[in-house]
C-alpha positions, 0 to 999 in steps of 0.5 A, spaced: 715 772 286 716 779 282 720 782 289 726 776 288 727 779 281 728 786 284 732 783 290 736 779 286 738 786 281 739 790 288 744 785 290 748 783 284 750 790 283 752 791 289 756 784 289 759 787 283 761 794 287 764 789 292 768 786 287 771 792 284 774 794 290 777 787 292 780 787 284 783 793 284 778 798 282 779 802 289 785 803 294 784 799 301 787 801 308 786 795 313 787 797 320 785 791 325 784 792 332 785 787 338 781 784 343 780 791 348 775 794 343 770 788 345 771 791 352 770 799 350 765 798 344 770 803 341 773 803 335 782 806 335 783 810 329 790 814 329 790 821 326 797 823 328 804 819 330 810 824 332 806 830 332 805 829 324 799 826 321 798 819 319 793 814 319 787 817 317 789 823 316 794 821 311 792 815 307 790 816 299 785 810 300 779 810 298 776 805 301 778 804 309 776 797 312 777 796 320 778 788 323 776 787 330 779 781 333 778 777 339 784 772 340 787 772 333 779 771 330 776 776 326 769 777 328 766 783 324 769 787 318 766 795 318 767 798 311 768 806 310 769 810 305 775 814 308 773 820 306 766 819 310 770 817 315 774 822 315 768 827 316 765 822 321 771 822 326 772 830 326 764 830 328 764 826 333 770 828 337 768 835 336 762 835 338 764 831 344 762 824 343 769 821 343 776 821 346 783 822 344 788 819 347 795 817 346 797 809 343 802 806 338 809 805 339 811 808 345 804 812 346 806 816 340 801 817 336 795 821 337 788 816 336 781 818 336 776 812 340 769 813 336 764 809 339 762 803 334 755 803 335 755 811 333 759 811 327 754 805 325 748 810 326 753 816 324 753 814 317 747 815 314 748 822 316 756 822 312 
């Protein structure tokens, strides 16, 4: 029975991080992917759009929640903290282990395809 009594400590104080966030005590930026990532695996993150940053490059947003949609259903959320996600992006495109490619409103914008399953491994290490 001891256990439950630490367990339920661990969880209420994260329950109370979650809250603050949602209730104003971070600034959230919500991106949605459509159904292709289920495909690639990949997750779409937008650096630049008309050779200026943007996306995560530019948001003053603490926190970064990214939706991914299967025909208009969300089937999982991932949250980041953007500045670690940030960092995540830049080691994984540098070291060559995802791609950039063109996309957005007349392919326009610059987009960093990172692979979901390694930035899931990657965030211990940001």
């Amino acid at each position: 029975m001891g256990n439950f009594d630490i367990d339920l400590d661990f969880g209420q104080v994260y329950e109370k991080k979650i809250k603050e966030l949602f209730e104003g005590d971070g600034s959230i930026e919500v991106k949605t992917e459509r159904d292709i990532w289920a495909d690639t695996g990949n997750m779409a993150i937008e650096i630049r759009s008309r050779g200026k940053p943007s996306g995560i490059s530019t948001t003053d947003a603490k926190w970064w929640i990214h939706n991914f949609t299967i025909d208009g259903d969300i089937k999982f959320s991932m949250l980041f903290r953007v500045d670690k996600l940030r960092k995540a992006v830049k080691y994984l495109y540098l070291n060559e282990l995802a791609s950039m490619v063109k996309g957005g409103d007349d392919y326009t914008s610059d987009i960093i395809l990172a692979p979901i399953s390694t930035l899931i491994l990657l965030n211990k290490k940001f």
